[in-house]
N, C-alpha and C positions, 0 to 999 in steps of 0.2 A: 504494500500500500504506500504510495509515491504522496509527499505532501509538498505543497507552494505554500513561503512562508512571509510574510509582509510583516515588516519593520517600518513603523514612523522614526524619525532622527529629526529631531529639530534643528542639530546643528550646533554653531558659536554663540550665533546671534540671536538665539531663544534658550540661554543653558535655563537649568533649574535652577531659581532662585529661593529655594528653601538650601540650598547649599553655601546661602553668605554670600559676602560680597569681597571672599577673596580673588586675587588675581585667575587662580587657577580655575576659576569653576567653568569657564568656556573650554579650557580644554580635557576637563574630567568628564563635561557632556558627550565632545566627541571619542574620546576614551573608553567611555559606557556602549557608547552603538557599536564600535568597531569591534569590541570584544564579543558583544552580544551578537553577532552578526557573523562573527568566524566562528565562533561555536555551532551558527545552524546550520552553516554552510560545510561543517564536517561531520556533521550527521548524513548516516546512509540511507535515513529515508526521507529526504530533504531533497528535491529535486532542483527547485529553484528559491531563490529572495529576493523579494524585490523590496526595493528602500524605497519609501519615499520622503525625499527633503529639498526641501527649498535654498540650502545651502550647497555653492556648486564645489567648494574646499571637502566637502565630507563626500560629496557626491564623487570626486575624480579618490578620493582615499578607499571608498565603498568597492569602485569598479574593481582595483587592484586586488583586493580580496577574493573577487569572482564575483560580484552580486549586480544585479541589474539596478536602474535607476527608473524611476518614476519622478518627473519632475514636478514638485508640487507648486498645484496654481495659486496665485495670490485670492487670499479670502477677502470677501467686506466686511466689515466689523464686526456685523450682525452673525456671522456665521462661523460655526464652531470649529477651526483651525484643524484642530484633530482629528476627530470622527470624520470632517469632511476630507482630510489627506486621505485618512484608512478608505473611507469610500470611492476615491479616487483608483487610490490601488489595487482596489479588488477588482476594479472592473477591466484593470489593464491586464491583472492576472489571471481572470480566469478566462479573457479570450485568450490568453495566450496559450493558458494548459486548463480546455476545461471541463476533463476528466479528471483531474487531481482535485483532491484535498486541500484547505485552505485554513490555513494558522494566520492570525495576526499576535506580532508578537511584540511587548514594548523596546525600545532600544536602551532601558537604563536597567541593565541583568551583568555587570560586569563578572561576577562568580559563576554567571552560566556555563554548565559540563554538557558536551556530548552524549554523555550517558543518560541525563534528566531528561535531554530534548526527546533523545530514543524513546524512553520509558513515557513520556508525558504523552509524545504522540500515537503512544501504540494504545493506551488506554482511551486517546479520543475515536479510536475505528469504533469502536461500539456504541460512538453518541453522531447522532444526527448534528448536534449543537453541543458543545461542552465549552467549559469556563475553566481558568485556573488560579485563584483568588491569592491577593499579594499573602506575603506572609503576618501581618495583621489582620488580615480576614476582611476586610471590606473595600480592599481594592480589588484588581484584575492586573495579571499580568497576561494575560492569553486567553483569545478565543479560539475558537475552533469549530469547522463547519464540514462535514463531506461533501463530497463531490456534488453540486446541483441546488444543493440546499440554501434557501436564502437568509444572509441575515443584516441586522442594522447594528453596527459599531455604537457602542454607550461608555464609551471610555470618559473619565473626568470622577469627580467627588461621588462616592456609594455606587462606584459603577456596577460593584458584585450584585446587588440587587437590582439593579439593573439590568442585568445581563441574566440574571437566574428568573426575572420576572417576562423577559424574552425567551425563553425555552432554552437558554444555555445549562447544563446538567456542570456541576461542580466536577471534576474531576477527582479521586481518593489520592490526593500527590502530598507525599508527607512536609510537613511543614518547615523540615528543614533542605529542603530542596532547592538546587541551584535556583531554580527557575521561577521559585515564588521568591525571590529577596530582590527586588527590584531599590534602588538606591534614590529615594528623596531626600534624605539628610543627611548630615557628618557621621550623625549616630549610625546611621545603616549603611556607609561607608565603613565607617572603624568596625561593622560587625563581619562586612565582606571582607574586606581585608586580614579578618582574621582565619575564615574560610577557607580563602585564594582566590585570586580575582586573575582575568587574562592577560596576556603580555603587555597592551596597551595601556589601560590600567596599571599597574601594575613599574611598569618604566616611567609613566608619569610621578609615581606617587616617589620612586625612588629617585626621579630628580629634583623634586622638591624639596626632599629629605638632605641630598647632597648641597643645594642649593640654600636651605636654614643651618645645616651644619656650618659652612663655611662663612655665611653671616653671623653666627653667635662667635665664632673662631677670630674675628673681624674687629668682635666691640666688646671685649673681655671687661675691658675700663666699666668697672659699676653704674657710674654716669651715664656715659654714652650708652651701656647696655638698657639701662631704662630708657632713654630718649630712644632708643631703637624700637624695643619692645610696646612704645607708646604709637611712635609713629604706624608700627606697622599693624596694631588694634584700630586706630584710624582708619587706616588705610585698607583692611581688611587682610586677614591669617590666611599664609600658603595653605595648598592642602595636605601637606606636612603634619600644619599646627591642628587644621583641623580633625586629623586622624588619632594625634595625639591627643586630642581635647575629648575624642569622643572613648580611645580607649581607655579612660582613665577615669568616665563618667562613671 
């Protein structure tokens, strides 16, 4: 059983802003999709992904991986950015394959395994509609649809109810599963990262790390070390600080 799997990526220029307002958080967004994205792209029952984002820097980084691109159209105000990308992309993917199976999957799963994707997807063959609810239980990080079957994306705030009030069947995927830790916060950073997070991910975090090491290395002088330490709470904490902020919480 062959699935097509669509990823939204925001991109730079819409990171998550529940992750602060340090320097790093545009490139911890695209570090989130690129991981989440090689992970389903080396799954063997993955046939194709297609991204769609509006940003052309994540789109030429997506290709290289092997994944298609859906360019997302610009929305009006009035109308819901995300659900309207995801619904964009289904329609591109399933004239493309449309005998296959249809995952839509978020781009912020930086700890996402191959083995979960396997395991998540072989459990949706038995759902017409199935859901796969974040690990707090009232998000969604994945729908899923077979072949033919229609459905309407409700991705945003109480999606899971959302989604399970549209005929999406919850999936049994245990709670500590790659693929339900989706990352809005430092806190759910610091928890991935304790997990394991993918290479992109993961080289970010440790350039950060090198890149605060060598600044505290910098302003030993007590003085200056406060005036550093202040400036840069201003200014907003690598995601170095924030990783250490959250494993410590």
């Amino acid at each position: 059983m062959s699935w097509v799997v669509i990823v939204p990526a925001k991109g730079r220029r819409a990171a998550k802003s529940r992750l602060g307002d340090h320097p790093d958080r545009q490139e911890l967004s695209e570090a989130f999709a690129l991981d989440t994205v090689a992970a389903l792209l080396a799954a063997s029952v993955v046939a194709r992904v297609f991204v769609v984002t509006a940003d052309a820097g994540l789109a030429d980084r997506m290709v290289t991986l092997g994944a298609a691109i859906v360019p997302e159209t610009p929305w009006p105000p009035e109308v819901d950015p995300l659900n309207s990308a995801i619904a964009q992309a289904t329609n591109v993917a399933r004239a493309a394959f449309p005998g296959a199976n249809l995952a839509v999957v978020t781009g912020d799963l930086p700890a996402l395994t191959v083995v979960d994707v396997e395991v998540a997807l072989a459990l949706a063959g038995s759902q017409d509609l199935s859901m796969i609810p974040d690990v707090e239980g009232t998000g969604t990080t994945a729908i899923l649809a077979l072949a033919g079957v229609p459905f309407t994306p409700r991705f945003g705030a109480g999606s899971r109810s959302a989604h399970e009030a549209a005929g999406h069947v919850p999936l049994t995927v245990p709670q500590a599963a790659s693929i339900r830790r989706d990352v809005d916060t430092v806190l759910d950073l610091a928890e991935v990262m304790r997990l394991g997070v993918g290479p992109h991910t993961s080289a970010l975090v440790a350039r950060s790390r090198d890149v605060a090491a060598n600044h505290r290395a910098s302003t030993s002088d007590p003085a200056s070390g406060l005036q550093s330490l202040a400036r840069r709470r201003g200014a907003g904490a690598s995601v170095a600080d924030a990783f250490e902020a959250g494993a410590s919480a």
